[in-house]
Backbone bond lengths (Angstrom), bond angles and torsions (degrees), N, CA, C in turn:
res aa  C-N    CA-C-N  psi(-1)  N-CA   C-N-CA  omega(-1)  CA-C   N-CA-C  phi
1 X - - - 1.456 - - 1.526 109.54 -
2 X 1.498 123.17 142.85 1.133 108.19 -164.07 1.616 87.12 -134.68
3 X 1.554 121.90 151.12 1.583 127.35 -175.68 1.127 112.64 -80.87
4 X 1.246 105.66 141.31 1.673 104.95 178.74 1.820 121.67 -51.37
5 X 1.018 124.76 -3.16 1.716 144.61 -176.94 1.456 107.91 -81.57
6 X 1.635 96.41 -53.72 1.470 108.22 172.50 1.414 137.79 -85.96
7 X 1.161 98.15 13.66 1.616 107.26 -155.00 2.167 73.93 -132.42
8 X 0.928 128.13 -20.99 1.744 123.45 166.50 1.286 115.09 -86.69
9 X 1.577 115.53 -32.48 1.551 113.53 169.44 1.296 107.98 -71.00
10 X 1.224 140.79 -7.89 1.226 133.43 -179.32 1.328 119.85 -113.52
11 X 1.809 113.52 -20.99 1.410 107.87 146.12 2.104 127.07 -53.41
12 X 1.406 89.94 -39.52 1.661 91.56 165.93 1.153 138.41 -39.20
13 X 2.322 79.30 -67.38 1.840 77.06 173.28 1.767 111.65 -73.29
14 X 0.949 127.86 9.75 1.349 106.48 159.87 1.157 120.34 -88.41
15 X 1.403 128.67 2.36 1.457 127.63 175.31 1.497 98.65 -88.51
16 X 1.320 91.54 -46.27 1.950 96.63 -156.57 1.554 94.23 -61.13
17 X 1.414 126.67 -43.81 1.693 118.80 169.71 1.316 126.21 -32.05
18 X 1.110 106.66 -49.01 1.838 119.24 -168.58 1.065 127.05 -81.62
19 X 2.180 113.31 -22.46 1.382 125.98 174.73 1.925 103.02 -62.68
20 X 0.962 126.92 -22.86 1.562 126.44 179.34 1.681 95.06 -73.29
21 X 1.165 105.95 -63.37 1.896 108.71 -174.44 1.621 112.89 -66.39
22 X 1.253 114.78 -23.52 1.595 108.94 168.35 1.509 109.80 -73.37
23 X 1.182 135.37 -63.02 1.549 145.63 151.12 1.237 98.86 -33.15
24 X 1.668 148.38 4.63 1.639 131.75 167.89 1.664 86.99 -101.26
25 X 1.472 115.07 -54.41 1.311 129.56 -162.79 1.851 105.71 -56.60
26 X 1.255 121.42 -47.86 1.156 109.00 158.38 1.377 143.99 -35.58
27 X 1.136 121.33 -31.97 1.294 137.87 177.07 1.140 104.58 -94.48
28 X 1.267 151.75 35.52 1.326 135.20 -162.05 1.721 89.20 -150.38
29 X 1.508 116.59 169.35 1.066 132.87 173.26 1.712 116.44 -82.69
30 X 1.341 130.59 121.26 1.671 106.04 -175.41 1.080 118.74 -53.23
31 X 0.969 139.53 159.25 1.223 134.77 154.33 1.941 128.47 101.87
32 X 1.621 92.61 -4.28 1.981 123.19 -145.08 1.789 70.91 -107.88
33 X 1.211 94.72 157.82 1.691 134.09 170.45 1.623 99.50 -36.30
34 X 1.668 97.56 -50.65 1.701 95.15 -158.06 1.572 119.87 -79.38
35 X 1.946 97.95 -20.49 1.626 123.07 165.62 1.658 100.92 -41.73
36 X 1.596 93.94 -86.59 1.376 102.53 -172.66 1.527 130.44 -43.61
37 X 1.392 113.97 -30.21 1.726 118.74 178.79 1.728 97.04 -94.83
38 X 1.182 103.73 -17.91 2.430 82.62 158.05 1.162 116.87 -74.17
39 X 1.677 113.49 -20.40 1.125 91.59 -144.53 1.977 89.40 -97.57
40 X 1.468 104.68 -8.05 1.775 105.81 -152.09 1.494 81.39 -128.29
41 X 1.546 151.30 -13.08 1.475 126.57 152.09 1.442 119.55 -31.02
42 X 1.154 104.23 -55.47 1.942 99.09 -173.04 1.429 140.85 -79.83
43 X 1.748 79.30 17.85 2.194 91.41 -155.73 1.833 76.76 -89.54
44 X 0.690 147.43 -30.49 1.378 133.11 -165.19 1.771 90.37 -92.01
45 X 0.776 160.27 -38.08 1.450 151.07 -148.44 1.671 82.71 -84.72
46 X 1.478 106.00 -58.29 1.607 110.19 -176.67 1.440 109.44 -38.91
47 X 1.172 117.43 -80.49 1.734 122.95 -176.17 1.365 103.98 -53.34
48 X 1.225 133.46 -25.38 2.152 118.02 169.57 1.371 86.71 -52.27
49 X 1.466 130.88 -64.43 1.534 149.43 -144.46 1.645 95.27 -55.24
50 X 1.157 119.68 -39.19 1.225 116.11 -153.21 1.618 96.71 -112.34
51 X 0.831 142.01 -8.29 1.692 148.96 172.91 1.499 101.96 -100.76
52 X 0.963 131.06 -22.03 1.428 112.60 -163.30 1.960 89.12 -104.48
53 X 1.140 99.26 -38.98 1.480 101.87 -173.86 1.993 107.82 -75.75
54 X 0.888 108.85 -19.09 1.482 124.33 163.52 1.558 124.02 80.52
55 X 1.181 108.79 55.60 1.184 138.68 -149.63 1.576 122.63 -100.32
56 X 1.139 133.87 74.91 1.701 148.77 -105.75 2.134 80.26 -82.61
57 X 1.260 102.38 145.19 1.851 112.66 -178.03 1.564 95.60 -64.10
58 X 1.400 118.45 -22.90 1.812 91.02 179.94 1.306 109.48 -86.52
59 X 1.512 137.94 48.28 1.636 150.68 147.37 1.215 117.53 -111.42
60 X 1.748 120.89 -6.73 1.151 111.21 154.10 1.707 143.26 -28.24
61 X 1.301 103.23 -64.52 1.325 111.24 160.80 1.935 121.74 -13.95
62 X 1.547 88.37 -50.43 1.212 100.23 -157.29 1.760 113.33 -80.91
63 X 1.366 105.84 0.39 1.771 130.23 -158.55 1.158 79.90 -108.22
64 X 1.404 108.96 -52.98 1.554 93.16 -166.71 1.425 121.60 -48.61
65 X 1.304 104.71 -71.59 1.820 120.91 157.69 1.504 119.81 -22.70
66 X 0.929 102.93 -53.78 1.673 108.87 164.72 1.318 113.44 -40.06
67 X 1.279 94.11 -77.48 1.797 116.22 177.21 1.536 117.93 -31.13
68 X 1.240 111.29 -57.56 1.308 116.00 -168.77 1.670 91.57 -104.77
69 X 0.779 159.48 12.07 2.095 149.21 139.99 1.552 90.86 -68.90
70 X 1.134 136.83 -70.63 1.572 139.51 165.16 1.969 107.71 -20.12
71 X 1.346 87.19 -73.70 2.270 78.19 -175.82 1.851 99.63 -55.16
72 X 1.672 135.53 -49.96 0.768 138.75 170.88 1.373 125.16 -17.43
73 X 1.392 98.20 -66.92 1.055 107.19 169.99 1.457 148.07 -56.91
74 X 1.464 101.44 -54.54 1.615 116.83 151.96 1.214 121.09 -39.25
75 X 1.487 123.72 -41.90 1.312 125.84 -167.04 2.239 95.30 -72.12
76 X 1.467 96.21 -41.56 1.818 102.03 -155.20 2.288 81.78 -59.00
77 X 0.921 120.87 -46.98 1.451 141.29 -161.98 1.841 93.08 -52.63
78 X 1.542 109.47 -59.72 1.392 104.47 170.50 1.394 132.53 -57.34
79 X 1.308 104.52 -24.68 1.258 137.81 -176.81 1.615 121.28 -56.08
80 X 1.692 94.88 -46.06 1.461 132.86 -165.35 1.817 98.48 -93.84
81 X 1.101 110.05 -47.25 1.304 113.36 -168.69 1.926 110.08 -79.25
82 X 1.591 103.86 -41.31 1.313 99.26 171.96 1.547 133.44 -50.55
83 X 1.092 101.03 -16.16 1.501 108.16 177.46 1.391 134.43 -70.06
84 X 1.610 99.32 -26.13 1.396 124.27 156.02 1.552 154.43 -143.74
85 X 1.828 80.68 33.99 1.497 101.01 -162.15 1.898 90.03 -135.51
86 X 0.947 92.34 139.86 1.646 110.76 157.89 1.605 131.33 -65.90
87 X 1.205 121.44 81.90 2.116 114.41 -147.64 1.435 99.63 -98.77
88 X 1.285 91.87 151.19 1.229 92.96 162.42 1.458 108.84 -113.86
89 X 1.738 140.08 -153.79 1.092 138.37 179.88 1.528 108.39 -80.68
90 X 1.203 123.86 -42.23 1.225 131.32 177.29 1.638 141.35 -82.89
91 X 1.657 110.29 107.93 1.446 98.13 -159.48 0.894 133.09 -49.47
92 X 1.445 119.53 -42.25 1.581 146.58 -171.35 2.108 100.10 -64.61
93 X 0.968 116.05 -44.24 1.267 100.35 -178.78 1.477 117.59 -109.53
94 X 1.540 107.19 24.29 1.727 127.25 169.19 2.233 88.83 -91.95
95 X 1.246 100.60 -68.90 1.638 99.51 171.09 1.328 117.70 -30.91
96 X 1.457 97.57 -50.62 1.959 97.93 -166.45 1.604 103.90 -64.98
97 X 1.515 113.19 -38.76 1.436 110.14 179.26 1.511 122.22 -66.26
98 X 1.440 123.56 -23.10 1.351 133.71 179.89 1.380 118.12 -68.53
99 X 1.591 94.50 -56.67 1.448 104.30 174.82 1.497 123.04 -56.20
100 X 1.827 111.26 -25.29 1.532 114.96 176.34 1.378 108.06 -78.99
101 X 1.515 105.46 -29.44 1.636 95.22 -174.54 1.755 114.23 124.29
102 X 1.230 91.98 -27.85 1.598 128.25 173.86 1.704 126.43 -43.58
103 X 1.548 101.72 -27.90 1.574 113.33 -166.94 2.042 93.29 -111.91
């Protein structure tokens, strides 16, 4: 049985995972190699997350939602930033460049 506290920190980190792979998936063509592996890299990190932490299959629903508000999101973030930023594919070192001044 897992507490409702712990079972929300882990809906998070499943959002906060996917905002990097939604922001990859944006940039990509639908349907292209790089679509499909943003969008299906994290489904296995997700389900370790949710088996190891012990997390009964009728909360699925709720991973799911997670999952995909997370790519959603990332993508709206690239979205927001392209307009006046220089991107590259990768979020984490699109941030690092902003914050230097660099992008």
């Amino acid at each position: 049985m897992v507490s409702v506290v712990s079972e929300i920190l882990l809906l998070f980190g499943v959002y906060v995972l996917n905002l990097p792979f939604g922001y990859w998936r944006r940039n990509t063509k639908k349907f292209s190699k790089g679509w499909v592996l943003a969008i299906h890299l994290p489904v296995p990190i997700v389900f370790l997350m949710r088996i190891l932490t012990g997390v009964p299959i009728l909360h699925i629903p709720a991973f799911v939602l997670s999952f995909f508000l997370g790519q959603f999101s990332g993508g709206k973030i690239r979205l927001k930033l392209e307009a006046t930023h220089r991107l590259s594919k990768c979020m984490v070192m699109d941030f690092l460049r902003i914050a230097r001044g660099y992008a």
